[in-house]
Each structure stands twice: as structure tokens, then as C-alpha cells.
RODO-2510 file (C-alpha; in nm, 4 decimals, decimal comma):
residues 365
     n   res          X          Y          Z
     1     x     4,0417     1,3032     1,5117
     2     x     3,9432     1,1970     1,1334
     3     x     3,7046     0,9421     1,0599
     4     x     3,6805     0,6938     0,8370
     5     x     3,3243     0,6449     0,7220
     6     x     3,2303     0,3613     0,3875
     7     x     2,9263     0,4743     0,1793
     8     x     2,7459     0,2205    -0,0385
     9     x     2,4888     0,2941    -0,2453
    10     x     2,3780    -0,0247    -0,3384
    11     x     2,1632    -0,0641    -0,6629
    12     x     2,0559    -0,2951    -0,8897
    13     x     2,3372    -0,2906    -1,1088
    14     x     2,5888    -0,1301    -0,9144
    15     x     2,7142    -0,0393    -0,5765
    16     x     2,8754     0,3271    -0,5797
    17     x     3,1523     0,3654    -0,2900
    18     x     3,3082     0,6568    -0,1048
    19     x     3,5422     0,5640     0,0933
    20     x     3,5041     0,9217     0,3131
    21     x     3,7878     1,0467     0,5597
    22     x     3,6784     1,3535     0,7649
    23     x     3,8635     1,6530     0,8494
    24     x     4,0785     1,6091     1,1898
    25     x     3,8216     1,7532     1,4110
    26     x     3,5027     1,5358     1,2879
    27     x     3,3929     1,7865     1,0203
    28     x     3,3454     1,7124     0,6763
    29     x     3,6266     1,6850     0,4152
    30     x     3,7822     1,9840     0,2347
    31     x     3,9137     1,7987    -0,0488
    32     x     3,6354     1,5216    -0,1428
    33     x     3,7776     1,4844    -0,5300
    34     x     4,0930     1,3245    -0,3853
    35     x     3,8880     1,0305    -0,1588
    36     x     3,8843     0,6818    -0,3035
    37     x     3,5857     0,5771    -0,4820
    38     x     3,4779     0,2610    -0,6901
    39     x     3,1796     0,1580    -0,9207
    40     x     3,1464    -0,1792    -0,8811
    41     x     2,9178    -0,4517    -0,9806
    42     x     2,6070    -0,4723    -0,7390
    43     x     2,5667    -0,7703    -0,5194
    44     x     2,2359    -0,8905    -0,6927
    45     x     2,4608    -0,9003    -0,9897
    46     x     2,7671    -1,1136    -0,8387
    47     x     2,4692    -1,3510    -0,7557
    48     x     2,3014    -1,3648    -1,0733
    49     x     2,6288    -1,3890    -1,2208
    50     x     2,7257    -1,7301    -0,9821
    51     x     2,3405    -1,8682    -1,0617
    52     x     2,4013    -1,8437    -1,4555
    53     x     2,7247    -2,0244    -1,4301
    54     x     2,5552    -2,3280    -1,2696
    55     x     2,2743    -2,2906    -1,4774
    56     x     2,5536    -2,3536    -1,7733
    57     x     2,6617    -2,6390    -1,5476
    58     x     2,3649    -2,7944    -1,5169
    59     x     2,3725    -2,8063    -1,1454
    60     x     2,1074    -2,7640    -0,9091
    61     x     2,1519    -2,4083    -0,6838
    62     x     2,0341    -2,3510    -0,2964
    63     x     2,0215    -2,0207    -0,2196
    64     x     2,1272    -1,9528     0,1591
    65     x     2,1777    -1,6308     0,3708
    66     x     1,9762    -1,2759     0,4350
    67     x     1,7539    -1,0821     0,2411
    68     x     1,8984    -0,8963    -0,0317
    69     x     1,8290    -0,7229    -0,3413
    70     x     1,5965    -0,9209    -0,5913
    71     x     1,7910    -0,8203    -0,9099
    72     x     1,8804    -1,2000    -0,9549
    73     x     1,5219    -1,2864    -0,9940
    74     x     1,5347    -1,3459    -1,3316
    75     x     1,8366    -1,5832    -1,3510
    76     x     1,6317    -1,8150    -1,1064
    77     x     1,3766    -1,7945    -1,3420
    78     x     1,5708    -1,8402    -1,6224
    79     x     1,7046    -2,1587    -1,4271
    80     x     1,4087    -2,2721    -1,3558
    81     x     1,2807    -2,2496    -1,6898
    82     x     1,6234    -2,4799    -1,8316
    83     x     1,4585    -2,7597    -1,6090
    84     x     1,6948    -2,7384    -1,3077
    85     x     1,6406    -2,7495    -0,9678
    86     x     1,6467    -2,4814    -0,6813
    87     x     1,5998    -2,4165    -0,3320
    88     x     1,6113    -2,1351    -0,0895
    89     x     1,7094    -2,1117     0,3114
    90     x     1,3447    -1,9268     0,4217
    91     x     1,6055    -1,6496     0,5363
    92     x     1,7681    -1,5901     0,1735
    93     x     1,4230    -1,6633     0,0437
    94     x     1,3156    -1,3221     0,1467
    95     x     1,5235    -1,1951    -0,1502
    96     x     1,3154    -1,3036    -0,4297
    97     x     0,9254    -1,2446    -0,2779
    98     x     0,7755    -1,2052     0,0942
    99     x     0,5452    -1,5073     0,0041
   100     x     0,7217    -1,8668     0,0510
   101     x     0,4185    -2,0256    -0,1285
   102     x     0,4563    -1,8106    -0,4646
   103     x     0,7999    -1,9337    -0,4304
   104     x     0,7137    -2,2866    -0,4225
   105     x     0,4370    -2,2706    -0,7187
   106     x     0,7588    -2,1405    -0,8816
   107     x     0,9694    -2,4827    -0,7813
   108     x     1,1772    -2,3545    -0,5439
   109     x     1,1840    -2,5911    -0,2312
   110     x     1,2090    -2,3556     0,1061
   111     x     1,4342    -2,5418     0,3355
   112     x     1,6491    -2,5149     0,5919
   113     x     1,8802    -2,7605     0,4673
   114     x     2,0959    -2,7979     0,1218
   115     x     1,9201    -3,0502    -0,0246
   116     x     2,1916    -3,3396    -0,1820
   117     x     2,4092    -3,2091    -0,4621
   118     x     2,3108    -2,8519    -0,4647
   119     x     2,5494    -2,6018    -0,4973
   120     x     2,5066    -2,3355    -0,2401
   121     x     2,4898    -1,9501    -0,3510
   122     x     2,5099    -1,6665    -0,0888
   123     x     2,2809    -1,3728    -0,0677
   124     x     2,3785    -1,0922     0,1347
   125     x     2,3658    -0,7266     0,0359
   126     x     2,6575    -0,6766     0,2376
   127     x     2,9431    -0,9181     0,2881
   128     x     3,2500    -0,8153     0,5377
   129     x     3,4756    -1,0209     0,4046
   130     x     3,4419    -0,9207     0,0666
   131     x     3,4524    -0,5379     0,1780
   132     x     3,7230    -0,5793     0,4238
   133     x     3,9398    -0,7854     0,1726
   134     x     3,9225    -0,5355    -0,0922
   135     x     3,9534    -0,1933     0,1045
   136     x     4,3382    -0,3728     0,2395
   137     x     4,4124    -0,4498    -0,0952
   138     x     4,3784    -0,0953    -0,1947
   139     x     4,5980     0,0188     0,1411
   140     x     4,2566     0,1502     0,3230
   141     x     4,2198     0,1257     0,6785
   142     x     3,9191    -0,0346     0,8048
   143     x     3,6385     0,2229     0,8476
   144     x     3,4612     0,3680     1,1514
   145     x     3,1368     0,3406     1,0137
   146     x     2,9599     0,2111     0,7485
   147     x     2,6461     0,4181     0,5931
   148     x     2,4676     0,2327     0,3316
   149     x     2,1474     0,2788     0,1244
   150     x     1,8996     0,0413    -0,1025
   151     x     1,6199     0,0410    -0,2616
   152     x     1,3614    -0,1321    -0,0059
   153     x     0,9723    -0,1980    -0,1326
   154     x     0,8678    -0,2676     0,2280
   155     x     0,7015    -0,5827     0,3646
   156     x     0,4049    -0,7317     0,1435
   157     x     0,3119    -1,0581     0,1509
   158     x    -0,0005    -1,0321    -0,0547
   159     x    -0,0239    -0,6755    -0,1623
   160     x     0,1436    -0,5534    -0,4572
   161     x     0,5347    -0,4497    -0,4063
   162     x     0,5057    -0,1742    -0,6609
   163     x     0,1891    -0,0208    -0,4796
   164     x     0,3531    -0,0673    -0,1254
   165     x     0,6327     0,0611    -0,1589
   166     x     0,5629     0,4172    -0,2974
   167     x     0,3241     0,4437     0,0758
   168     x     0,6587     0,4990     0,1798
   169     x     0,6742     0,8244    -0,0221
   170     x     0,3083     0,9188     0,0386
   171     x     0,4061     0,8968     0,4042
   172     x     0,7154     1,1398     0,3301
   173     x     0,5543     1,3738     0,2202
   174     x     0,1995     1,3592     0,3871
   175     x     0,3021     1,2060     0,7615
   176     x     0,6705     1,3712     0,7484
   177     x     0,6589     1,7034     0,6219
   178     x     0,8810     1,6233     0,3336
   179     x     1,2159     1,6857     0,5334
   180     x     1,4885     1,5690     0,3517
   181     x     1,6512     1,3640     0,6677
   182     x     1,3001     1,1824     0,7006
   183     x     1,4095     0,8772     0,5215
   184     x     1,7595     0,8765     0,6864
   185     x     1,7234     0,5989     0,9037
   186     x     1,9191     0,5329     1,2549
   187     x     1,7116     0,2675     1,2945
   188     x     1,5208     0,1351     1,0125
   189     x     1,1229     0,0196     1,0629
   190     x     1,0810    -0,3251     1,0879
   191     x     0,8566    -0,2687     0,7912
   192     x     1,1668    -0,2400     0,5845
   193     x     1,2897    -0,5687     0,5544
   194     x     1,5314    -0,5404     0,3467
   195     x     1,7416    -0,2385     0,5236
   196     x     1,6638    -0,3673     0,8480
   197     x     1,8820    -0,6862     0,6972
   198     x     2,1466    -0,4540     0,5754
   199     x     2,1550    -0,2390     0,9094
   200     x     2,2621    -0,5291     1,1230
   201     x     2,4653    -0,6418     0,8505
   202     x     2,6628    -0,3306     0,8357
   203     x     2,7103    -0,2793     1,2274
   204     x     2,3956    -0,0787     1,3254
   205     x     2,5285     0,2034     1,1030
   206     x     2,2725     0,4828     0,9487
   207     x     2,0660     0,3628     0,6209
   208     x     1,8431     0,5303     0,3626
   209     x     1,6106     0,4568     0,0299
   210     x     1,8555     0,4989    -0,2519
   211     x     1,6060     0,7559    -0,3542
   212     x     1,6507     0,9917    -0,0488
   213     x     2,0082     0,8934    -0,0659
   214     x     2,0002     1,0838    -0,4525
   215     x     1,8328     1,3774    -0,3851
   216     x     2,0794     1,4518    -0,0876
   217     x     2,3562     1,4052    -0,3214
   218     x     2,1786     1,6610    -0,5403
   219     x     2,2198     1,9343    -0,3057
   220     x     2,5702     1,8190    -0,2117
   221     x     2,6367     1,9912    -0,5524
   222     x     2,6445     2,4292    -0,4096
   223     x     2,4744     2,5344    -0,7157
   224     x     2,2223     2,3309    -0,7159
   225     x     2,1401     2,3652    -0,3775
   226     x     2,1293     2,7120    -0,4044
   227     x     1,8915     2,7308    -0,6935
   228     x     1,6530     2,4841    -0,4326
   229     x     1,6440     2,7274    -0,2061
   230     x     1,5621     3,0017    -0,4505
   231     x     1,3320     2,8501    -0,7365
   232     x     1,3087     2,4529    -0,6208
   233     x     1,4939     2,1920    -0,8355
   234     x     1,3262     1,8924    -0,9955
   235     x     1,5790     1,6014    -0,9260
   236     x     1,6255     1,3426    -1,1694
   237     x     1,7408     1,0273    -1,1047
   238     x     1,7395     0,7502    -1,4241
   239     x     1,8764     0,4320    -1,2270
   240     x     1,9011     0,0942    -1,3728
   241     x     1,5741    -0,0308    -1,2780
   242     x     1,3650     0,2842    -1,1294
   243     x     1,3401     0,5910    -1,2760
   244     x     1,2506     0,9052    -0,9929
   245     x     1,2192     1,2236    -0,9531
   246     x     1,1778     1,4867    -0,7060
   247     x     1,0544     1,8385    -0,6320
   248     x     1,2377     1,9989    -0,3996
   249     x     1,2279     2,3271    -0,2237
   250     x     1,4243     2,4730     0,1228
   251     x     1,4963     2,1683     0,2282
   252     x     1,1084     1,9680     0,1706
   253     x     1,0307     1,7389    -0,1069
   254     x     0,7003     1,8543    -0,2779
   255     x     0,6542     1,5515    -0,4835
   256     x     0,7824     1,2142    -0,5879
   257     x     0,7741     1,0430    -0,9339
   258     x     0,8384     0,6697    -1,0025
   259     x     0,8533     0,4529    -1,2601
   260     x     1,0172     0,1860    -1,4062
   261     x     1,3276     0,2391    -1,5858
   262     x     1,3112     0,1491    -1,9728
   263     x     0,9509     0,1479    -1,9948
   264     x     0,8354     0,4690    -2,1554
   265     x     0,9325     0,5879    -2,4635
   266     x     1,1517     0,9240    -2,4118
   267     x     0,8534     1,1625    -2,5567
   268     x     0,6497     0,9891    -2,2650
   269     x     0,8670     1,0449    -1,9847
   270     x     0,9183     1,4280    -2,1217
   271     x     0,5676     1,4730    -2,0990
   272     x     0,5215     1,2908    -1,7288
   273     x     0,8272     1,5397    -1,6096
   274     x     0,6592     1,8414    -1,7339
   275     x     0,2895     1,7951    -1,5566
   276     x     0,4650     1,6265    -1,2877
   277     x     0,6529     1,9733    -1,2085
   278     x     0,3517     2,1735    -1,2022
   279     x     0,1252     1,9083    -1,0214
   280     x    -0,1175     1,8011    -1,3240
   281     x    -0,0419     1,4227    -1,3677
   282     x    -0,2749     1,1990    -1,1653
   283     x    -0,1609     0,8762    -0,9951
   284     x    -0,3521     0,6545    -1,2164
   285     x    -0,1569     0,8259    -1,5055
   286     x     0,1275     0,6615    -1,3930
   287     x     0,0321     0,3361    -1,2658
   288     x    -0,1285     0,2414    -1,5754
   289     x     0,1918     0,3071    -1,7496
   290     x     0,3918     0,0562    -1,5438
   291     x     0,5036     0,2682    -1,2836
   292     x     0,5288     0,3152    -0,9339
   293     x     0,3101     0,6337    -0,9259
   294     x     0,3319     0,9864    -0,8087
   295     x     0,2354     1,2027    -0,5151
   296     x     0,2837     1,6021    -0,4647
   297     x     0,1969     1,7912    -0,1902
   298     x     0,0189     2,1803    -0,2496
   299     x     0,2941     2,3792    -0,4357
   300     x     0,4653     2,6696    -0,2769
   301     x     0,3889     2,9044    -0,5744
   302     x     0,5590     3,2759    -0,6017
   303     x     0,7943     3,1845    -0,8842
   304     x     0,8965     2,8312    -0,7478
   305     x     0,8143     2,6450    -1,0508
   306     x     1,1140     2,3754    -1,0321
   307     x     1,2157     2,4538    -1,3476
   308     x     1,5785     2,3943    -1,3000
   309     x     1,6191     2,0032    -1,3597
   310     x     1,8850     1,8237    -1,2129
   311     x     1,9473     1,5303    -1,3419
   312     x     2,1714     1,1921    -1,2141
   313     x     2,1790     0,8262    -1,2425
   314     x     2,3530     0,5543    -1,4523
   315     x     2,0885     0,5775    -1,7385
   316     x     2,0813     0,9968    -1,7230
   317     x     2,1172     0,9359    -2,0959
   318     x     1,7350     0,8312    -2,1167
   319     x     1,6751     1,1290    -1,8903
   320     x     1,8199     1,3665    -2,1112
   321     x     1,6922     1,2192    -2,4720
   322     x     1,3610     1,2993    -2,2861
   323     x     1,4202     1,6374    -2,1508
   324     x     1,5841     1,7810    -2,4887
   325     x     1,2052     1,7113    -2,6079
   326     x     1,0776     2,0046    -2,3694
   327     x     1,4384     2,1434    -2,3425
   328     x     1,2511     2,5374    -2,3710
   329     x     1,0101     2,4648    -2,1340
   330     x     1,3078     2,4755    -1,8559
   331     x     1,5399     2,6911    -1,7214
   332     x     1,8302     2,5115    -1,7052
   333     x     1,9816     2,1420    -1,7015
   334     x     2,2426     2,0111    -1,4665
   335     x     2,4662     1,7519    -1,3875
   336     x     2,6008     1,7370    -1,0972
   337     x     2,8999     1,6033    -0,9997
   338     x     2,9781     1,5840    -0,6350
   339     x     3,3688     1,4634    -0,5789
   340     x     3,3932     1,4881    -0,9449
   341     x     3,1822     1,1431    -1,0219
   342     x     2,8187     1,1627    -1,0756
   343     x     2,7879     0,8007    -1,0068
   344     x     2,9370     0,8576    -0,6387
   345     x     2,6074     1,0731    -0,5639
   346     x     2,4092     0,8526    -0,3508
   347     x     2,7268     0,8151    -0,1445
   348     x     2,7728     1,1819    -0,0775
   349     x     2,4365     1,1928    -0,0181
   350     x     2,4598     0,9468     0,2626
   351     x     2,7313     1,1588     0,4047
   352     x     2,5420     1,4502     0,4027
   353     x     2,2632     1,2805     0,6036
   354     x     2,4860     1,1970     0,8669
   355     x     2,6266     1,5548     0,9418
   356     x     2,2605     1,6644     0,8992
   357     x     2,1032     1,4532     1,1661
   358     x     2,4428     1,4689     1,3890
   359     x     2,3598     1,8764     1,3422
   360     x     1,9851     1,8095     1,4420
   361     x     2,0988     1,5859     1,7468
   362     x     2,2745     1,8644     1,8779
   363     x     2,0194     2,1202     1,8372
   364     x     1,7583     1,9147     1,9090
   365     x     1,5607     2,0072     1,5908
***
């Protein structure tokens, strides 16, 4: 019998949907251009959307609900800074920073309570009403299971969120082996607050980075899984906020790039990509440029020199300003476009982590 499964790849700026229907028996669909898909604006956005408007209003704004994504940060600040008041459930407080008291130097009272006159504003990265409203206004049954992904920086109260969260990539590839279903979650660690959040939110269904979720929906693409197999691919993602990439080989990742979207110059990020894909740019490189860092594992050598780039995201325009730079030092760009929509990646990519850890389940792999 078919099932219905919703992918959301939720992201700063967007959330990408697949709205997936499997073959009768279970397996996965034969015709994936013709499933329903939408690009819609993320829920950080629909937030800091609601928080400008009362800014304009001059009303004060409580912010109530679960952790979320933090891409409203700025239009607190920006409230804040306009000499209005705000507040924050502890629960929906999680969304902006895992310390309460940098909150409250900030001005935001943490409360249980509305306090008089403010307007409340929900945070939740996922919201059934909202999804279940809009899928029966398109004529889509409600699904069987929801997969979802986001971008999660991992529980720091103290530390610094751009050095924690790339120990989740260090661990990848150092504790983990690299396998691509690693950071496929069926049940998220508690150290991942944020997914955790959006796990229960979403029924208990299967979540993943966004980043993990990206490179799978590289390879959904058959050429440029094949050339993975054969010569490793460098994946590319340029999202709204974080810029990654990958090296990836028969199935392992081999190294992980991050930075932050927007903050190198194009002939910087062409020469990062470059050393990056033969192992010669340092950590420190890369954090003192703003950015997450970077991590590789020994190479596999023998002609595997990732020089076929794949490259994805809503800002691959950056990507490929950069990589025309060093265009002959490659073997070949690609786009990829799995269900004919590069932006529906991530969600294919989800997809393809289910069937692959359903496939390892039943080997027992």
C-alpha cells in the first residue's frame, strides 16, 4: 500500500516540501517530477515577519511556545533597539540563546506569564495546524509520516554556538566513520535541542542536520552519485545563512566545510574550496574568517581527488561566481536537480535516508 510521507527541510529562509507518495508496495516513487512540492517562507521568517509588524505598532511582543529556529533574532533586536518591550515563555526562549541571563541583559523578561498588554507571538518550527490546513487546501491527504530536517548548533549555554556545533561534524567523521545515514536521526540526542523539539513536534518521525539532509539529496541525483563512487564529489551547498561543503566518497564523508554565508568575498571562498578538496586548509584558516571551520579525515588517494563539484542551495549563485574563479582546476560542475527542483533537495534527501536506514534495519548493517 502507498505511503504518504511530508519532507521539510526547514531553513532559515525557507522551508522546501515534498509532499512524497510511494509506490503501492512501500518502495520508492517512479515518477518523483509529478509529486507536489512548495518553497515556502521559513517559520523563523513568518515570526520575524509578525515581530516587525508590532514593532511598527508600537506594541510590546511575548514570545511563547518551543524552541525553534533563531532566524528572528534580529527583529527582537531591532525591537528592542526602537525602545519596546519583550518577553519570552523560558520554553520559546530557547529559540533565541541557551542562556536566559544573556537574554535578560538584552531586556527580555523570561516568564511564564504574558505580562499585561503584550501581544503574544508563537514559535514553533513546526505547526500542525498550519501544515494540515494547507496540504487540504491543495486536495492532499494527510500524510503517514512526517520527516523533517534543521539546522541544530547543539546545546551551549556558555560555549560558543559556532564552535559547538561543528563537534557535531568532527564526531561524523572521527566517532562515525563518515556514513552518510550517521546524522539521520530516529531519535535525536538530547544534545540537539532544537530537533529533539521538532521530533516530538512532528510525531516521533525521523530528523536530520539540513546539512546531511543536502548531501543525501546530492546523490539522489544518478550521475552524481555515480561519479562519488568513482572519483568522490565535493558537495556544495550555499544556503541562506551557512555555506557547506562536503567530500564525499562510496558512501563516507571525508570532510566538512562551514562558513557563514555572505561573508567571504567570492575569490576567498574559491580559494577555501580548492585546499579544502585536497586537505591543505587548517581549521584556524577558517575560524578566523568567520566561519564555522573545517575537518577532513586521511584522503583515499588513487585518483579520488573530488574534483567533480556539485553544487546546491538557494544562494548557488555565490557558489558559482566563486568556482568560475578556479573553473580549470575542476573536472566538472553540476547542478542537480532531483524531481526537477534543486530547491526540493534536502527533501529528497530526507527520503533517501529513510529507505536507507529501513534497508539497514532489515539487514542489520
Amino acid at each position: 500500500m502507498a505511503k504518504r510521507i511530508l519532507s521539510l527541510d526547514i531553513g532559515s529562509g525557507t522551508v522546501d516540501v515534498l509532499y512524497y507518495v510511494t509506490a503501492e508496495d512501500g518502495g520508492p516513487c517512479a515518477e518523483p517530477e509529478n509529486l507536489p512540492k512548495f518553497v515556502l517562507p521559513s517559520p523563523a521568517q513568518r515570526v520575524a515577519a509578525r515581530v516587525r509588524e508590532l514593532t511598527a505598532a508600537g506594541k510590546g511582543i511575548y514570545l511563547h511556545g518551543e524552541n525553534m529556529g533563531g532566524g528572528f533574532f534580529r527583529s527582537v533586536s531591532a525591537h528592542l533597539k526602537a525602545g519596546l518591550p519583550a518577553a519570552a515563555h523560558p520554553d520559546a526562549a530557547w529559540a533565541l540563546s541557551d542562556d536566559p541571563a544573556r537574554l535578560e541583559s538584552m531586556g527580555i523578561e523570561i516568564t511564564t506569564a504574558p505580562p499585561a498588554g503584550f501581544i503574544p507571538v508563537h514559535t514553533a518550527d513546526y505547526e500542525p495546524g498550519y501544515w494540515n490546513g494547507l496540504l487540504a487546501m491543495c486536495g492532499l491527504e494527510p500524510p503517514d509520516m512526517i520527516l523533517a530536517s534543521a539546522q541544530d548548533h547543539g546545546y551551549h549555554p556558555t560555549g560558543s554556538n559556532r564552535l559547538g556545533r561543528f563537534v557535531i561534524w568532527r564526531n561524523l567523521l572521527s566517532c562515525d566513520g563518515g556514513r552518510l545515514d550517521s546524522l539521520f536521526y530516529e531519535q535525536a540526542p538530547e544534545s540537539l535541542t532544537r530537533l529533539v523539539t521538532l521530533q516530538r513536534a512532528i510525531g516521533g518521525g525521523p530528523v536530520a542536520d539540513t546539512g546531511a539532509a543536502a548531501v543525501l539529496g546530492a546523490l539522489f541525483d544518478p550521475q552524481v552519485a555515480a561519479l562519488s563512487e568513482r572519483t568522490g564529489v565535493m558537495v556544495v551547498n550555499a544556503g541562506n545563512s551557512h555555506f557547506l561543503a562536503f567530500l564525499v566518497y562510496q558512501q563516507r564523508i571525508y570532510g566538512v566545510y562551514e562558513h557563514h554565508t555572505g561573508m567571504q568575498k567570492p575569490e576567498a571562498i574559491a580559494s577555501d574550496l580548492d585546499k579544502f578538496r585536497r586537505g591543505e586548509i587548517a581549521n584556524e584558516e577558517v575560524l578566523e574568517s568567520g566561519g564555522h571551520g573545517v575537518h577532513t579525515v586521511e584522503l583515499p588517494g588513487g585518483g579520488v581527488d573530488f574534483g567533480h563539484v556539485c553544487v546546491m542551495g538557494p544562494r548557488r549563485r555565490l557558489a558559482n561566481e566563486a568556482l568560475r574563479q578556479d573553473a580549470g582546476r575542476y573536472a566538472g560542475i553540476m547542478h542537480p536537480a532531483p524531481g526537477g527542483d534543486m530547491m526540493i533537495a534536502g527533501c529528497f534527501g530526507l527520503v533517501s535516508g529513510y529507505y536507507m536506514t529501513r534497508r539497514n534495519g532489515e539487514t542489520g548493517d
